[in-house]
N, C-alpha and C positions, 0 to 999 in steps of 0.2 A: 504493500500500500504506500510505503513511505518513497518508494522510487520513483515511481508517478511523478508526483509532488516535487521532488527534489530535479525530475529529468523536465519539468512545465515550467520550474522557477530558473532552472540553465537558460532555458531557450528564449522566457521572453527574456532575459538580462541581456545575452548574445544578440536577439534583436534589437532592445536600445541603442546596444552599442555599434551600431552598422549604421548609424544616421549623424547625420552634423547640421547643421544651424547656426547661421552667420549674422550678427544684425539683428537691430529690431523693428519693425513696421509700426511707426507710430497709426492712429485710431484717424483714418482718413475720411470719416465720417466727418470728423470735426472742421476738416477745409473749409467743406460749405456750411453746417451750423455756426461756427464760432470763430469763423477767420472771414474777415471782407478788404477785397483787390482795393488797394489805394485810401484805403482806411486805418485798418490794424500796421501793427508794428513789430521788429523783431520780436520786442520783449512776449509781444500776445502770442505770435511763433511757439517763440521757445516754451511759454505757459501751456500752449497748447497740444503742442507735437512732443516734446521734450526737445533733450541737445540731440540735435544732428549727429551724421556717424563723419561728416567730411562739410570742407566748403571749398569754394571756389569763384570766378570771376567769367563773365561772359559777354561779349559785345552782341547782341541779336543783331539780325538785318534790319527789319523793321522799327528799329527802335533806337533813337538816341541814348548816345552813352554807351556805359556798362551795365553791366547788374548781376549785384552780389548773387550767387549760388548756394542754398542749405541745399545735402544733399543725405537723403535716408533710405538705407535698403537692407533687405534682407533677403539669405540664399536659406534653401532647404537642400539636400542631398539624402539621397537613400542609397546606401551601398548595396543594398539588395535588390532593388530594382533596375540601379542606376539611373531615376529619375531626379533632374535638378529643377526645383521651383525658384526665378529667381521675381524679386520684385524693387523698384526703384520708383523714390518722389522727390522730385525736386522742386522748391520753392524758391521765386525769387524775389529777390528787393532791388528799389528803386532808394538808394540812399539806406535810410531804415526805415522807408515803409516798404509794407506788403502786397506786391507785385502781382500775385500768382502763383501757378504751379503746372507741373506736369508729371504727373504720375501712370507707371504700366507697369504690366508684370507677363508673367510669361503664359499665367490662365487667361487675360481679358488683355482686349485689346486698346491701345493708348487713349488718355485722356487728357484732356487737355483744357483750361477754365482760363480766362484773360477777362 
């Protein structure tokens, strides 16, 4: 009886450990509730999303200037499947206000809000 037990508690351990997880996906629900383009500010950003995992700098086409880059992602891996889920949002700013974003992942297809 007790080998069971002992050979069901190996296996899922052994399956834990076959996966990795990079990153955290802040709650992108909250873009459109509680963050508004050319109103909010890093500070409501960072209140809201948490700290970013990277930053960065970027000149658009369309758009004078630069604009600062937060940039947040998270990978999944399964070494048993070998499926990778990856997901990326980037927001940006207009000095320190809040610009926008563009967020995709590798389930759904790019989004984009200006």
């Amino acid at each position: 009886r007790l080998a069971p037990s002992i050979l069901s508690c190996c296996a899922a351990a052994l399956m834990l450990g076959c996966s990795a997880r990079m990153g955290r996906m802040p709650d992108t629900a909250a873009l459109e509730s509680q963050l508004r383009p050319r109103v909010s500010h890093k500070g409501d950003v960072l209140r809201v999303l948490g700290p970013p995992r990277g930053y960065g700098v970027a000149r658009l086409r369309h758009l004078p200037g630069q604009r600062v880059i937060w940039m947040y992602e998270r990978a999944d891996a399964s070494m048993l499947s070998g499926e990778v889920k990856f997901s990326m949002l980037l927001t940006f700013f207009d000095g320190q206000t809040y610009d926008g974003y563009m967020w995709f992942s590798s389930d759904e297809q790019v989004k984009v809000r200006r």
